[in-house]
Structure formats: structure tokens, C-alpha cells
C-alpha positions as CSV (number, residue, x, y, z in Angstrom):
1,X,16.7,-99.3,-181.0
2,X,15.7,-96.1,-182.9
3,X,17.6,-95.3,-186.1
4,X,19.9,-92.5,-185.7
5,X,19.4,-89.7,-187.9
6,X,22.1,-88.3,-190.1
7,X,23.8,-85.5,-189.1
8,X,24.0,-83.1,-192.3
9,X,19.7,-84.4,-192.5
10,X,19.7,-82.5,-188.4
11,X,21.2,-79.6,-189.5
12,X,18.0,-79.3,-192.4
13,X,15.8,-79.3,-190.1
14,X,12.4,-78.5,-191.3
15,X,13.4,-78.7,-194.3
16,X,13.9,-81.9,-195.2
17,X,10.0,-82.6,-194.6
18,X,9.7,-80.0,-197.4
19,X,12.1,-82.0,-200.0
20,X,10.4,-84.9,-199.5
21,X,7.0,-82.7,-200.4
22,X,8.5,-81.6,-203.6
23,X,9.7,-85.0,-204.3
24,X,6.7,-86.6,-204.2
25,X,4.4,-83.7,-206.1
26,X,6.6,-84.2,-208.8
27,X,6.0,-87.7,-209.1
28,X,2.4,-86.8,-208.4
29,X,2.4,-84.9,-211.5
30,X,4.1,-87.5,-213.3
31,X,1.3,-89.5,-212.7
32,X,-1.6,-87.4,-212.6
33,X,-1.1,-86.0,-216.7
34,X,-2.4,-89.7,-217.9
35,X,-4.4,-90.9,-214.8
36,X,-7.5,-90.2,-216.7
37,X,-6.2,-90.5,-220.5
38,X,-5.3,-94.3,-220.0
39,X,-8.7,-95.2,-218.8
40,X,-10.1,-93.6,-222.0
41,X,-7.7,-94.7,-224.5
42,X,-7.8,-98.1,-223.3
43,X,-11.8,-97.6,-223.7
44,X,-10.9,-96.8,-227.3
45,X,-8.6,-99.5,-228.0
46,X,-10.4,-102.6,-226.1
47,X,-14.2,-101.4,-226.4
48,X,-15.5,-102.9,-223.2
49,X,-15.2,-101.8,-219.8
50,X,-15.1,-105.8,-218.8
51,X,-11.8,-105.4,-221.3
52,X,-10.2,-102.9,-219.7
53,X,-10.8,-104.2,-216.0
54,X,-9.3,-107.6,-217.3
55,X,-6.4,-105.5,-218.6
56,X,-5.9,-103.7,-214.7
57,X,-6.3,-106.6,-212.9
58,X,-3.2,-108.5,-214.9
59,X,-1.2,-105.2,-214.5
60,X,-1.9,-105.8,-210.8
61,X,-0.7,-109.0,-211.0
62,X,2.7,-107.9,-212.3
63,X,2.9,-105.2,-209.9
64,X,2.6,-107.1,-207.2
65,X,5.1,-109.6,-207.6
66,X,7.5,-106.3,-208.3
67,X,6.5,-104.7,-204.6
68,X,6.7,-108.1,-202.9
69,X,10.3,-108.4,-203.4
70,X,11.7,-104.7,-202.7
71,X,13.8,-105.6,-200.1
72,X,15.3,-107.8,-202.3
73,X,15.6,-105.2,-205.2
74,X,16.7,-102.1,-202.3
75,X,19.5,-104.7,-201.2
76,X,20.5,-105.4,-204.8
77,X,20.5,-101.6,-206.3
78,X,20.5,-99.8,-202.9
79,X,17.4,-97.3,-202.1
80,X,18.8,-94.3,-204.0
81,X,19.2,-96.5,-207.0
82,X,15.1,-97.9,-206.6
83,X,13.8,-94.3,-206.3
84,X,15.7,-93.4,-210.0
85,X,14.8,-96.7,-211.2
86,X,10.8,-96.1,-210.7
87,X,11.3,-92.8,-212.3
88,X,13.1,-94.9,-215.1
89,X,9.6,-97.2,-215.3
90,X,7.7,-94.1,-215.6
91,X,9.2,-93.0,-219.0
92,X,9.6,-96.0,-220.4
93,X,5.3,-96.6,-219.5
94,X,4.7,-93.2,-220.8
95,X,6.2,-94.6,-224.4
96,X,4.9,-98.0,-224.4
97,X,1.0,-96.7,-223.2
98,X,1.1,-94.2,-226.2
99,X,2.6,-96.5,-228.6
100,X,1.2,-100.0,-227.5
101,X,-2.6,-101.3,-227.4
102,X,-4.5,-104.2,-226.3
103,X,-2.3,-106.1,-223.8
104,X,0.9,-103.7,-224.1
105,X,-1.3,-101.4,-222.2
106,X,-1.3,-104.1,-219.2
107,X,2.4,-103.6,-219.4
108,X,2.7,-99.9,-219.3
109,X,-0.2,-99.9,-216.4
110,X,1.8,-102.1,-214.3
111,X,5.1,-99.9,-214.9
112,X,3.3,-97.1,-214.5
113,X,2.0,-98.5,-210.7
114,X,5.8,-100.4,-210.0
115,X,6.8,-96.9,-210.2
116,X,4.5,-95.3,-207.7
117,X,4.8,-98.3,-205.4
118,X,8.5,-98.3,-205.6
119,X,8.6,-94.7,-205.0
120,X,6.3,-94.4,-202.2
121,X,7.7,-97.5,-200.4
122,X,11.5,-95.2,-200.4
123,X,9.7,-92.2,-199.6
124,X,7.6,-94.0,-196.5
125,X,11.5,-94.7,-195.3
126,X,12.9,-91.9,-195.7
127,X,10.3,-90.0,-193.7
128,X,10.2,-93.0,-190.7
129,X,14.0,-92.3,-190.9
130,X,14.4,-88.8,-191.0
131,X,11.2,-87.7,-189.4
132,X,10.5,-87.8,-185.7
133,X,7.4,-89.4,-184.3
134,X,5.8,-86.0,-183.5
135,X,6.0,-84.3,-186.4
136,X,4.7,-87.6,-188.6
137,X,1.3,-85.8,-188.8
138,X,2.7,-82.3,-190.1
139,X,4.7,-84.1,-193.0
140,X,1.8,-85.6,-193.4
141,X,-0.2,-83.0,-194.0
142,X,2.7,-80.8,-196.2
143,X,2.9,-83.9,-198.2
144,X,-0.5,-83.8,-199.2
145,X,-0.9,-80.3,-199.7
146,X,2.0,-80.1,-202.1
147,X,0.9,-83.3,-204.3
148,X,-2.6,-81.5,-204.3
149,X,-1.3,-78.8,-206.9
150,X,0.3,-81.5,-208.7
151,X,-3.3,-83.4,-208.7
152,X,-5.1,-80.6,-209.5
153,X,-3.6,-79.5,-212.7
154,X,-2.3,-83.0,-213.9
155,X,-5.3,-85.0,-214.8
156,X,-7.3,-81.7,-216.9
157,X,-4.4,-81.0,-218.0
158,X,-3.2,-84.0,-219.5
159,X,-6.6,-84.8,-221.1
160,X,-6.6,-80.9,-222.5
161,X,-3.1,-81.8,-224.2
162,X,-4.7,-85.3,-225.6
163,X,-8.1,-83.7,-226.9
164,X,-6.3,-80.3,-228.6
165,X,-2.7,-80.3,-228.7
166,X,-1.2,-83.8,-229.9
167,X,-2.0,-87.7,-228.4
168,X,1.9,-87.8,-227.4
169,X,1.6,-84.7,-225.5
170,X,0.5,-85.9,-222.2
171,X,3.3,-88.9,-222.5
172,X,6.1,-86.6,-223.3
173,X,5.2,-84.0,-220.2
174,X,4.9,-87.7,-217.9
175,X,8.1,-88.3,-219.0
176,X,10.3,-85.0,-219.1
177,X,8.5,-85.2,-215.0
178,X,10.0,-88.1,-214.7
179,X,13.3,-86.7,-215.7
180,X,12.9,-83.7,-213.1
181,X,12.2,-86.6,-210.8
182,X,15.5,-88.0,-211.4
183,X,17.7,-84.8,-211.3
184,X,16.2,-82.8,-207.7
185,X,16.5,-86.6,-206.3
186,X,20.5,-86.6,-207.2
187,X,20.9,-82.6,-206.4
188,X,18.7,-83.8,-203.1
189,X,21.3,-86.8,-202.6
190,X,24.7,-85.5,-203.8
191,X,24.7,-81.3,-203.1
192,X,25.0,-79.4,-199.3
193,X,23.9,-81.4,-196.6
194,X,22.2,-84.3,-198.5
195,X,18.4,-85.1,-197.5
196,X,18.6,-88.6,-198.3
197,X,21.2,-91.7,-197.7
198,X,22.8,-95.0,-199.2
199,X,20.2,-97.9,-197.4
200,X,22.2,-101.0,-196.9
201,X,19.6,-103.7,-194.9
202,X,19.8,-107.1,-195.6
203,X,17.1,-108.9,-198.0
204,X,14.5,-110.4,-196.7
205,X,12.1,-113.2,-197.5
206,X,8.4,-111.4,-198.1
207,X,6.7,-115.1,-197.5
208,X,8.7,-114.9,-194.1
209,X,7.0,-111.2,-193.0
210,X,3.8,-111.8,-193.8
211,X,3.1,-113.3,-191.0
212,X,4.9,-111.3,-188.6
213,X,2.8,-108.5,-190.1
214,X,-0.6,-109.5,-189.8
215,X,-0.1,-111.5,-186.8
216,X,0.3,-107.7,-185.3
217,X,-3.5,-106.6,-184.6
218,X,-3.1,-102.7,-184.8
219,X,-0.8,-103.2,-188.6
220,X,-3.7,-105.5,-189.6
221,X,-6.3,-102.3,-188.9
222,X,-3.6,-99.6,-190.5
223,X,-3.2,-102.0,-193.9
224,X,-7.4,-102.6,-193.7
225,X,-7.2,-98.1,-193.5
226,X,-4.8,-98.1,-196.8
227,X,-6.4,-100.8,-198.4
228,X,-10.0,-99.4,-198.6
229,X,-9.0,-96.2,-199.1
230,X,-7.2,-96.6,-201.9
231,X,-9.6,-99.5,-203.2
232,X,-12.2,-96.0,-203.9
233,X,-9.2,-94.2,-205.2
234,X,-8.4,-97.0,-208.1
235,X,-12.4,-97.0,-208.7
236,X,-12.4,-93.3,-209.0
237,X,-9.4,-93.2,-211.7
238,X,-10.4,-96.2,-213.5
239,X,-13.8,-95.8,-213.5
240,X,-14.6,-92.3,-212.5
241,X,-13.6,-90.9,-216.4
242,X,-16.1,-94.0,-217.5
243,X,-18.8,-92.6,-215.9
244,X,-18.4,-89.5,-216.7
245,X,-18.7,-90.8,-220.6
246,X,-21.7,-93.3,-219.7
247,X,-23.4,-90.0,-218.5
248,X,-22.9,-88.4,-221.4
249,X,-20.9,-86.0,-220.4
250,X,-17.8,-84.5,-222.3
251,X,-14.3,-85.6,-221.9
252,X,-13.0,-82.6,-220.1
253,X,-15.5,-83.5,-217.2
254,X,-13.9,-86.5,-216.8
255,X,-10.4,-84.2,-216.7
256,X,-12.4,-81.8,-214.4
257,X,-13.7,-84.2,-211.8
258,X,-10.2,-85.5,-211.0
259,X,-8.6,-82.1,-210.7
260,X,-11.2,-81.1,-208.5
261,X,-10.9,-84.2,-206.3
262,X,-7.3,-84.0,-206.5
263,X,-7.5,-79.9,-205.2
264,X,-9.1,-81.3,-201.9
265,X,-5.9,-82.1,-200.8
266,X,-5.4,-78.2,-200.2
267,X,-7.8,-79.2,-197.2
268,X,-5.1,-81.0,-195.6
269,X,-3.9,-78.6,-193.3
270,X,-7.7,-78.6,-192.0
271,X,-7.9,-82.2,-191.2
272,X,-4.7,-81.6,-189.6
273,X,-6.3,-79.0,-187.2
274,X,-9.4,-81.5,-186.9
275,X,-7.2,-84.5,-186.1
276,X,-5.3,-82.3,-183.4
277,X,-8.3,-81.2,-181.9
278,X,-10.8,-84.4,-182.2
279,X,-7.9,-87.0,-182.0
280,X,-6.8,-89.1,-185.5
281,X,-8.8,-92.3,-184.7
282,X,-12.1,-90.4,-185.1
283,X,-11.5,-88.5,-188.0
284,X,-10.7,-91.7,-189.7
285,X,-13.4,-93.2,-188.3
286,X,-15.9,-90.7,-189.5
287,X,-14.0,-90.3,-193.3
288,X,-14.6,-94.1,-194.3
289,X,-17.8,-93.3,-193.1
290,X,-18.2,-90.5,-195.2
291,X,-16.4,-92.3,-198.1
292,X,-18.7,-95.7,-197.8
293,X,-21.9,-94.0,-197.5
294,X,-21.1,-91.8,-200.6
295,X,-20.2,-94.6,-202.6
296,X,-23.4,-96.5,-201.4
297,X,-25.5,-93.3,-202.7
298,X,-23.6,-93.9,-206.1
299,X,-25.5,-97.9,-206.0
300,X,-29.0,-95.5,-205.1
301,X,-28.1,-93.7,-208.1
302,X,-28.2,-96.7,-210.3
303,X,-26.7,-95.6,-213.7
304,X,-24.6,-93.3,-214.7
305,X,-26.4,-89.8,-214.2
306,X,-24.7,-86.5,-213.9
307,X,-25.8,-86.1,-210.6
308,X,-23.5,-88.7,-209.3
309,X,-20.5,-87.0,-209.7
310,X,-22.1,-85.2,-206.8
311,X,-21.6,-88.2,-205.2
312,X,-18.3,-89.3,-206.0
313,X,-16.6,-85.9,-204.9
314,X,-18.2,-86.4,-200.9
315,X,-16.6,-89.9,-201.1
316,X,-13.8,-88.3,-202.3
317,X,-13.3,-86.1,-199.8
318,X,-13.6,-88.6,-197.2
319,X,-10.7,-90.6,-198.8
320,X,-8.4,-87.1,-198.9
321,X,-8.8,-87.4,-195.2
322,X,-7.6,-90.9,-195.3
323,X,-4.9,-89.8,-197.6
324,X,-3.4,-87.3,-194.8
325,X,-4.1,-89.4,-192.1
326,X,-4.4,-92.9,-193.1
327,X,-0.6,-94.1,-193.1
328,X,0.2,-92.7,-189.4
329,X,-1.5,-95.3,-187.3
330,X,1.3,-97.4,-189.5
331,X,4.5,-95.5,-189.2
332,X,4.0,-94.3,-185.3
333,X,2.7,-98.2,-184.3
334,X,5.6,-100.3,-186.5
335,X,8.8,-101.0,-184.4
336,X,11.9,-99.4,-185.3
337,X,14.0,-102.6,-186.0
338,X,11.4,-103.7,-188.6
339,X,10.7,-100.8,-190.5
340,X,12.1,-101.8,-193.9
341,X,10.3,-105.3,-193.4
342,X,6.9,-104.1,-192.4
343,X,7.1,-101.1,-195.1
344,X,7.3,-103.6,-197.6
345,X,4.6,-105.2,-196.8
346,X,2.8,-102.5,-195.7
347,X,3.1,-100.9,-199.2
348,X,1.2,-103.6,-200.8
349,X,-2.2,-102.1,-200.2
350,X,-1.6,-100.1,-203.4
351,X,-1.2,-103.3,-205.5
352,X,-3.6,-105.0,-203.1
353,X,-6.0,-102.2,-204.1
354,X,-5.3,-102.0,-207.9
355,X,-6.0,-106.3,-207.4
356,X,-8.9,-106.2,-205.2
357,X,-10.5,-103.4,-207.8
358,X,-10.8,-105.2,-210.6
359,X,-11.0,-109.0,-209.8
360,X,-14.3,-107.4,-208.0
361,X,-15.4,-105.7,-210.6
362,X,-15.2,-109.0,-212.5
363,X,-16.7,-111.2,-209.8
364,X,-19.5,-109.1,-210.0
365,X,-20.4,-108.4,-213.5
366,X,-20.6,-112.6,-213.6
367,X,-23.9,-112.2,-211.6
368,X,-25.1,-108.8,-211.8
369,X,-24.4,-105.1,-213.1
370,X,-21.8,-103.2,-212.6
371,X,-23.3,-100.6,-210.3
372,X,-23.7,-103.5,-207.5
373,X,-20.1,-102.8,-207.0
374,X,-20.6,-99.5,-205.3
375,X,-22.7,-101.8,-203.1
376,X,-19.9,-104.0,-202.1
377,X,-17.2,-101.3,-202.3
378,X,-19.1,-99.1,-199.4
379,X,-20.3,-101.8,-197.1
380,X,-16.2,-102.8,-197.3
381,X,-15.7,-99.2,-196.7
382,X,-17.9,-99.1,-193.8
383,X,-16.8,-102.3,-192.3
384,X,-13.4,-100.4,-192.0
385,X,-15.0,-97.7,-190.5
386,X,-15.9,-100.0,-187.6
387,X,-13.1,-102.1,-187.2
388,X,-10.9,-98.3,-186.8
389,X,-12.9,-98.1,-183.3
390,X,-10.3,-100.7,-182.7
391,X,-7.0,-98.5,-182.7
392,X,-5.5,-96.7,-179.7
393,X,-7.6,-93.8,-178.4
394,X,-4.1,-91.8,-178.4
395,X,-2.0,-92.4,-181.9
């Protein structure tokens, strides 16, 4: 049985795919200001890029217990509740990154990614319960487009304030975003014709879903999509403002190669065209491809070399494609009745990712150099690629 959409939610329209947009830009935004000054001040403060993977891969950790037991916190607080309490985790991250070091940082990380996985997991719901099948790919699409102005300006912009205005500068903006966050969410869920609604499901065991889950062969291929994909886009943010150092380029760079990634989300509306046109399988299909090949030029490259970046921006823009299209063959394949269930596990492939990442990373620098990782990262990449021939022809 389908969920029944609320009536005052009907009467919006179009428009509620638009709230939803603005919602999540502006905890883009929140986001995006210290997505490349942690990597760097936690460079600073532990020396050693082994340090600081150790230091990600316990924040993962943490996370991951956090998103494993959603159901459990959305039938304790309610899901209006959850999306202000991972704007709550964001300000309080912002202060303990900037005042902490060493191991506090492995505690404002993991707040930092509670937050986003918290708030994507509600935001996932809300648009399986409020938008229809059809128009999945459009949201979409508007989704991206909109968090690609917050991605574009956040991460130069929060480095600029770091470098030449004050270190706290780039906390404080996190967090004032994070109190924006807070206030359009209640004037979304309190004024005319509220966008969103109390969630009361019952709580559910996450050891009792897994199963059901990945016993399902076409979730198994949309998780493997999400999982990948956003396995290149923790490299990129942890890693990507490292390399940019190791080849001696400035800080800014670093600022300036995630803007510019980020603004390749304006291309969404394109891939939305393509997938139209050319059908959603094979433009996912052919963006791991793009993404793992790019990655496995990065290996060719060997160290860090300005020329890379070259590199890292055609992987990137195979992985914005995955970003517009990657979470539909989930939301149009999952059953109805099992939506909050399957979205929670579903939603693990960002704490899945921000795992995988590091403990990698690690595995690998105990037998070789670091740059073997691109190896392993774009033959996983690729292997995705082909497993995606799997899906319906028609999504």
C-alpha cells in the first residue's frame, strides 16, 4: 500500500520539491565551509596523513553506530525532532573541530557526518513520501543543482576566511547555517500548508533488516552505486586538499578544486536530459566508468603532480552524475511498506564510505604507497560499473 500524501503537501505542488532543495543547500553549505579546512588543520595538528586517516576511520566508527539505529532515534524524538537535532551536531562539531585537536577532532568529524547522515536519511523520506515516482528524477536533479551553489562557494570560501580573516571564521558561518537550518525547517513545518509531517513508525531492529535488504538483488546493486560513489567523494575531500599540498601547490587550490567540483552539479539538469534520452542504467553505467578510469590515471600519475588535479576533476564529474542519478534505482525499486526500514539501511553507504575510505587507506600503506589506493579505488569503481549492467533496462 502506497503512503498517502498529505493534503496541505498536494495543494504545494511543485513546490515542495523546491523546499526540500533549499533545505538541503543549506545544509550543503553548512558543510562545505570546513570540508577542506578540517583535512588541513588536522594535517597541522597530527602531522601525518597515516594520523589523520586513523583519526577518520574512528569518526566512522562512531557514525555508524549513530545511523544504524535511526529508526530507533526517529521513533524516540520523531523525524522533525532528528532533522533539528543533526543541525544541533553541526554547531556543536563546528566548536569542538576549532577548539579541540588530536582525537577531539575524531569527535567533531563524526558529528559533523551524524549530521549529514541523519539529515539525508529524513530528507530521502520526505521526498519517497511526498514525491511521486515520476517526478523522482526531476527532484533529483533540482536537488543537486541547488546544493551545487552551496558547493561551489562553501569550501573556497571557508578556506579564504581561515587563511585571511580569523581561524574561527569558517566555524562560526558552519554554525549560524546550521541555525538557518533550524529556523526555514520549523517555518517549513509549522507556517501555511506545511511541507513536512510528524513520522510516527515503529522502531525497528537494524540486525533484523540487514538481511531483508541485501537478500534483495536490485537494493544490493543501488547500495554497491552509493557506496562507490561516495567512497571517491570521501577520497576527494579528505585527501584531494592533501594533494593539492604534496604538489606544492597553495592552499587556495585546494579551496579552488572543491568549488569547482562542487559547481559541476550545475550540470545536473544535463544528465537529466541525457538520462531521459539514453535511459538511467547507462548513464550510470558509463559515469563509474568515467569515475574509475580517472581515478586509475591518478595511480599512472604516481605522486602528487599538478597535473593530476586534471585527473581528479573527470573523476569528479563522473561521480556528479552518480550524485543526480545514483539514489533512484533505490527509491523507485524499494517497496512502499518498507521504506523507513530499507532507508536506514540504505543510508549507511555514507558511513560505509567514510569506513571503507580509510581502513583502505590503512590496509594499504601496511604493504605499499599510498598512491596504490587509486589502484584499488578504480578497479572497485569499475567493478560497479559492470555489476550496474545488472539493473532493469527501464528504472
Amino acid at each position: 500500500m502506497f503512503h498517502r500524501r498529505p493534503t496541505g503537501l498536494e495543494s504545494l505542488g511543485d513546490h515542495a520539491g523546491v523546499s526540500i532543495a533549499r533545505l538541503g543547500a543549506m545544509d550543503g553549505f553548512a558543510r562545505a565551509v570546513l570540508v577542506g579546512v578540517v583535512p588541513l588543520m588536522a594535517l597541522q595538528a597530527l602531522e601525518t596523513k597515516e594520523a589523520v586517516t586513523r583519526v577518520y576511520l574512528l569518526a566512522s566508527v562512531i557514525t555508524l553506530c549513530i545511523t544504524l539505529n535511526f529508526a530507533a532515534l526517529e521513533h524516540l524524538l520523531q523525524r522533525r525532532r532528528v532533522v533539528v537535532l543533526s543541525s544541533l551536531f553541526l554547531i556543536i562539531a563546528a566548536a569542538v573541530l576549532y577548539l579541540g585537536n588530536g582525537l577531539s577532532f575524531a569527535l567533531g568529524i563524526s558529528l559533523r557526518s551524524a549530521a549529514a547522515s541523519m539529515f539525508s536519511i529524513c530528507l530521502s523520506l520526505y521526498i519517497m513520501d511526498y514525491i511521486g515516482k515520476g517526478d523522482l528524477s526531476r527532484t533529483e536533479s533540482r536537488r543537486q543543482f541547488y546544493a551545487g551553489s552551496a558547493w561551489l562557494t562553501g569550501p573556497v570560501l571557508g578556506i579564504w576566511l581561515w587563511n585571511h580573516v580569523a581561524g574561527w571564521g569558517p566555524f562560526a558561518l558552519s554554525a549560524i547555517t546550521a541555525v538557518f537550518i533550524i529556523a526555514y525547517f520549523l517555518y517549513l513545518r509549522f507556517g501555511q500548508n506545511p511541507v513536512v509531517r510528524p513520522a510516527r513508525r515503529p522502531a525497528v531492529n537494524p540486525l533484523r533488516v540487514i538481511p531483508r535488504y541485501f537478500g534483495q538483488k536490485a537494493l544490493r546493486i543501488a547500495y554497491l552505486i552509493t557506496l562507490t560513489r561516495s567512497t571517491f567523494w570521501v577520497t576527494l575531500f579528505v585527501y584531494g586538499p592533501l594533494y593539492v599540498v604534496e604538489a606544492g601547490l597553495p592552499d587556495w587550490v585546494a579551496g579552488g578544486l572543491l568549488s569547482f567540483v562542487s559547481a559541476l552539479m550545475f550540470l545536473s539538469p544535463l544528465v537529466k536530459v541525457l538520462a531521459d534520452r539514453v535511459g538511467i542504467r547507462r548513464v550510470i553505467i558509463v559515469s563509474l566508468t568515467l569515475c574509475g578510469c580517472s581515478v586509475l590515471a591518478l595511480f599512472l600519475v604516481g605522486e602528487a603532480r599538478p597535473v593530476g588535479l586534471v585527473f581528479w576533476i573527470l573523476a569528479s564529474l563522473g561521480a556528479m552524475c552518480l550524485d543526480v542519478l545514483g539514489n533512484i534505482p533505490f527509491m523507485r525499486m524499494v517497496k512502499p511498506r518498507e521504506r523507513t526500514e530499507m532507508t536506514m539501511i540504505f543510508s549507511t553507504w555514507r558511513e560505509g564510505s567514510e569506513l571503507l575510505t580509510p581502513l583502505l587507506v590503512m590496509l594499504v600503506l601496511l604493504v605499499t604507497r599510498f598512491e596504490v589506493y587509486y589502484l584499488v579505488l578504480g578497479c572497485l569503481l569499475l567493478v560497479a560499473a559492470l555489476v550496474c549492467s545488472y539493473l532493469p533496462r527501464r528504472l
